[in-house]
C-alpha positions in Angstrom: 58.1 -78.0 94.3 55.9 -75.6 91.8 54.2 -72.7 93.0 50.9 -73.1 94.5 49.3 -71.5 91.5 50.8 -73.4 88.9 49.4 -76.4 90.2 45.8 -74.7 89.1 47.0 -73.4 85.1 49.0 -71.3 83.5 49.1 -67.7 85.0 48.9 -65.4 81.9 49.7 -61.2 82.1 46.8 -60.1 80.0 47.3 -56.4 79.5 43.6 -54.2 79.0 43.5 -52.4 75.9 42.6 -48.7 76.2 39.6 -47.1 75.0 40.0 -45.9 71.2 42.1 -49.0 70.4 40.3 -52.0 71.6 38.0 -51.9 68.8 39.2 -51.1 64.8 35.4 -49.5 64.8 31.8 -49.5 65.8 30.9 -52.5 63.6 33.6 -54.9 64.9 31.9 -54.1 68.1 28.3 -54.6 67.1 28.9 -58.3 65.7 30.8 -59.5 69.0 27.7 -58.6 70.8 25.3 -60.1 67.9 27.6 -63.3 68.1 27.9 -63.7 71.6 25.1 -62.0 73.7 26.5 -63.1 77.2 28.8 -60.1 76.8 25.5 -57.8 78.0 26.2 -59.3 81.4 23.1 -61.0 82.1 24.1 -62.8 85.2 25.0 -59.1 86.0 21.7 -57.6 85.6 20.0 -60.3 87.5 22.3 -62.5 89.4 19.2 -64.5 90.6 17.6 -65.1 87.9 20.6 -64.6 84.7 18.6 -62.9 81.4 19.6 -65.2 78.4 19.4 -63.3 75.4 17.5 -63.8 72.1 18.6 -61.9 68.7 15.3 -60.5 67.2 17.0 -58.4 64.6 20.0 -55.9 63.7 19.0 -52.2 62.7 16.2 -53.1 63.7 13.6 -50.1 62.4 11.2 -47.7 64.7 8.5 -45.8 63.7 8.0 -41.6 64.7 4.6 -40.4 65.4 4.2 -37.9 62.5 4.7 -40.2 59.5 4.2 -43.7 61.4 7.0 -45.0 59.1 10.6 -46.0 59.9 12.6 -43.2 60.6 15.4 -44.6 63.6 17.3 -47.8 63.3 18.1 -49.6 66.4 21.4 -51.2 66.7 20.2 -54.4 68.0 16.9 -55.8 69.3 16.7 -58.6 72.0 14.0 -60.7 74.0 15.4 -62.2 77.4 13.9 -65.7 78.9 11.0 -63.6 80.4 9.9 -61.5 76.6 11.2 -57.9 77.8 12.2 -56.3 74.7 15.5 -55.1 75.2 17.1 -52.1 73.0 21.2 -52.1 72.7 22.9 -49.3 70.9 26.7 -49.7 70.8 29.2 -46.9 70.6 32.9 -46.6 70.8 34.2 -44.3 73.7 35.6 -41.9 71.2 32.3 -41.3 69.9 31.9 -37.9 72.0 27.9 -38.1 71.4 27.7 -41.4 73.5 26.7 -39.1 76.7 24.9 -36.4 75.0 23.2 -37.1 71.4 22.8 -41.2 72.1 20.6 -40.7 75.6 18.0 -38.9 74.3 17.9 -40.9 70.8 17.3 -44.1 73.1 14.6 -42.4 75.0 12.8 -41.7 72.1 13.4 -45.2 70.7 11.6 -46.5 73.7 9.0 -44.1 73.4 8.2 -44.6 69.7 8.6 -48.5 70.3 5.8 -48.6 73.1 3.5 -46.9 71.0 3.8 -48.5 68.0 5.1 -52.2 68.0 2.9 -55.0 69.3 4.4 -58.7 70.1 3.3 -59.6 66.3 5.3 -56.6 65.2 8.3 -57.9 67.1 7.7 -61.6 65.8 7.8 -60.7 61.9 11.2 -59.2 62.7 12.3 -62.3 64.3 11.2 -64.4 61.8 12.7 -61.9 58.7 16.3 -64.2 59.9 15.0 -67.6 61.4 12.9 -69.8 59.2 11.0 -71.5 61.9 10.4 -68.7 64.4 8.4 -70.5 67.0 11.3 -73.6 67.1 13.9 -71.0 67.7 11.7 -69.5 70.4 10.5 -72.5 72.6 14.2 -74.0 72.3 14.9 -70.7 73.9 11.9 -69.6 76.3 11.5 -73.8 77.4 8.0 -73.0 77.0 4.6 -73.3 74.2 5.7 -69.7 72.1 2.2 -68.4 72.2 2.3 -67.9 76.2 6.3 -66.6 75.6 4.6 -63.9 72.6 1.3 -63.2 74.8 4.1 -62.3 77.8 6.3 -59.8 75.2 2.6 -58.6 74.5 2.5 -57.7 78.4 5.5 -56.2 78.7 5.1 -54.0 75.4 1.0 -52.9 76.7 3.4 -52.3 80.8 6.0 -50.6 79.4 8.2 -52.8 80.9 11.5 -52.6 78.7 14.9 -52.4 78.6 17.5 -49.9 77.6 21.4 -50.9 77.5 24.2 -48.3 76.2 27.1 -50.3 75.6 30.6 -49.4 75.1 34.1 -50.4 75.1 34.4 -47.2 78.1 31.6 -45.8 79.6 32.7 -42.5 81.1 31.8 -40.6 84.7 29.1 -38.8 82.5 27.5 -41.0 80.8 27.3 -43.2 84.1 25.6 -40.7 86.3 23.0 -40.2 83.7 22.0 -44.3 82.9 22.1 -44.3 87.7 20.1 -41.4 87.8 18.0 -42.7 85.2 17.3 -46.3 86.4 16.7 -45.0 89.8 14.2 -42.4 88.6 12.8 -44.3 85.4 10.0 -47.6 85.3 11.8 -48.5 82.5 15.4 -50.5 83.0 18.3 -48.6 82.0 22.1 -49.9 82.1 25.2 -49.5 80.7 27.7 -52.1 79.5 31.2 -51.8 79.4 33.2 -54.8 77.1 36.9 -54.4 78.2 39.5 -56.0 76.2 42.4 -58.1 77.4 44.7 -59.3 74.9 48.4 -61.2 75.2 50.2 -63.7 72.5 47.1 -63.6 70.3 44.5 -64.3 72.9 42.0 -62.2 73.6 39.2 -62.3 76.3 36.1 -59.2 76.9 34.9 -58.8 80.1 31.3 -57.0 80.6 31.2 -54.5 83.7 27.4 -53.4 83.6 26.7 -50.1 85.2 23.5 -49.0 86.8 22.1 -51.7 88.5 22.3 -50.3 92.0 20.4 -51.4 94.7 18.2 -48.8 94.8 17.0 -48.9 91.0 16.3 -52.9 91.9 14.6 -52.6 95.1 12.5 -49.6 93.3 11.5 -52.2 90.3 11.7 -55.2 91.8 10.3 -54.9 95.0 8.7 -58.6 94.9 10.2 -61.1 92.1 8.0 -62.0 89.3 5.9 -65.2 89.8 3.8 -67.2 88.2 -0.4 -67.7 89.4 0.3 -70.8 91.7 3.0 -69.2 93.1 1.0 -65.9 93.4 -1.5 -68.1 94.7 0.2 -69.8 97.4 1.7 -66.9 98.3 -1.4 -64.7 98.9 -2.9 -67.7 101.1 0.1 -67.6 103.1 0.2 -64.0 103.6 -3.1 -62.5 103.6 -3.2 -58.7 103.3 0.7 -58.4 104.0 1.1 -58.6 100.4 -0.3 -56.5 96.7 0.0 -57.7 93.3 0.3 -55.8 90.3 -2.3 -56.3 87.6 -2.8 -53.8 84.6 -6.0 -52.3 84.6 -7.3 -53.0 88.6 -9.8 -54.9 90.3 -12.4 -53.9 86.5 -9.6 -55.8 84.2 -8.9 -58.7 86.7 -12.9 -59.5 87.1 -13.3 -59.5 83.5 -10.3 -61.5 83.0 -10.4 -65.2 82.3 -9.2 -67.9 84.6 -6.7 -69.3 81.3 -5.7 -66.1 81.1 -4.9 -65.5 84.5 -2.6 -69.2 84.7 -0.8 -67.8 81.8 0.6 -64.6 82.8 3.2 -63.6 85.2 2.7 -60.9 88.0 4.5 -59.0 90.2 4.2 -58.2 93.5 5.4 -56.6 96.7 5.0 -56.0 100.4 1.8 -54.1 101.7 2.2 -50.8 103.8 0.5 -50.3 107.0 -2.2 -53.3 105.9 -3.7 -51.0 103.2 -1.2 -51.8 100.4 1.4 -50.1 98.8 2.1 -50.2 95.0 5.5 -50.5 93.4 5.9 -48.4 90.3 6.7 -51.0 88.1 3.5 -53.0 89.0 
C-alpha cells in the first residue's frame, strides 16, 4: 500500500537558498516582481479583501521640492483594485544600506510623491507602456476608469499610500523599523521577503510580508472601506454608534454633490462614548 502522502503527489525536498545567492543581482529581482506581482503578498496584506496589483511604471521618476524636476527614481510603481498608489523598492540583503540609506530615501519618496503627483500624473505614466490605458484599467479595477482615477485622486489629496521594502532577507533591523513605522505612521508600510526554494531545476518564491501586525491594522483600518449605500445602510442601522471619515468635515460634505458622494468610498469606525471618535487614517 503507498504512503498516505503519495496518494496526494509527489513529495519534493526543496532546499531554501540563502540570502546573497538566491538572486545573481538586484535586477533579476526587480523583473520577477514586475512579471509576477502576487509575489508582494497581497492576500497577505489584506487577507479579506486580497490587493491585486497593477504595473504603472518601472523607475518610475519623483520630483524634489527645490527644482520640481525628477531627481529620485522609484523602483516600481503600483495601483491595487482600490487606486492606492503603492511604492516598491527592491534590494538584495547584501545591500548593507537596505536598513539605513533605503528607509529614509522611501520616506522622502512618499513625501515628494504626495505633493507633487496628481491621478493624471500617475495616468500619463501608465499609459507611457499600455496603448489603451483606460482598457487595461477597467479590465483590472471591474469598474468605468474615471471613478477608479477620481478614487487614486482621493487617496493621493488623503495621503493614503503605500510603502513596501522588499527583499530576498529582511533582517531584525530593518523589521523593527517598517513595525514601528506602520504602527506609528498613516501611511502603510511593509516589508516583503521572496524566499527561494530550488531542487532538480524547479524553483518556487515564497512572499513572507512583514509589518502587518494587528495593531498597525486595527490603527488604519478601524472600519473597512465602503461604498455610500453601504455607508448608508449602515448609519441607519446604527445611529450615532458610528463616524465616517470625509476629507475636509461637515464645510466639504455640504458643498459636496450627491454624484460625487455615490462615487467615492469612505471609511469609517466605531464612535467613543456617543460623541465620536476619529481614526487617523480617516
Amino acid at each position: 500500500m503507498k504512503d498516505e502522502a503519495e496518494t496526494w503527489c509527489d513529495l519534493l525536498d526543496m532546499r531554501r537558498r540563502q540570502a546573497g545567492e538566491a538572486y545573481e543581482n538586484e535586477n533579476k529581482l526587480q523583473e520577477l516582481v514586475a512579471t509576477h506581482p502576487y509575489l508582494l503578498g497581497g492576500n497577505q496584506i489584506d487577507p479579506e479583501d486580497e490587493r491585486r496589483w497593477l504595473l504603472v511604471r518601472r523607475e518610475q521618476t519623483i520630483n524634489d521640492a527645490a527644482t520640481k524636476m525628477g531627481r529620485w527614481s522609484l523602483d516600481h510603481l503600483f495601483l491595487d483594485q482600490d487606486g492606492i498608489p503603492t511604492f516598491v523598492e527592491v534590494k538584495r540583503a547584501s545591500d548593507t544600506r537596505i536598513w539605513r540609506e533605503v528607509v529614509g530615501q522611501m520616506l522622502e519618496y512618499a513625501a515628494n510623491a504626495s505633493a507633487y503627483w496628481s491621478a493624471h500624473h500617475i495616468r500619463d505614466a501608465l499609459a507611457s507602456s499600455e496603448s489603451d490605458t483606460e482598457a487595461v484599467v477597467e479590465e483590472f479595477a471591474k469598474r468605468d476608469s474615471a471613478a477608479f482615477w477620481k478614487d487614486v485622486q482621493i487617496n493621493l489629496d488623503s495621503r493614503l499610500i503605500r510603502l513596501i521594502f522588499m527583499a530576498d532577507c529582511i533582517s531584525h533591523e530593518l523589521r523593527r523599523i517598517v513595525e514601528f513605522l506602520n504602527e506609528q505612521m498613516e501611511t502603510e508600510v511593509l516589508a516583503v521577503e521572496i524566499r527561494k526554494y530550488a531542487t532538480d531545476g524547479k524553483q518556487v518564491y515564497v512572499p513572507r510580508v512583514i509589518g502587518a501586525t494587528a495593531k498597525a491594522r486595527d490603527r488604519k483600518f478601524g472600519g473597512a472601506i465602503k461604498y455610500f449605500d453601504e455607508i448608508k445602510n449602515l448609519c441607519s442601522v446604527n445611529a450615532d454608534n458610528i463616524v465616517v471619515g470625509f476629507m475636509g468635515g461637515i464645510k466639504e460634505l455640504e458643498g459636496t454633490s450627491i454624484k460625487l458622494l455615490e462615487e467615492r468610498r469612505y471609511k469609517w469606525d466605531w464612535a467613543n462614548n456617543e460623541t465620536g471618535s476619529r481614526n487617523p487614517a480617516n
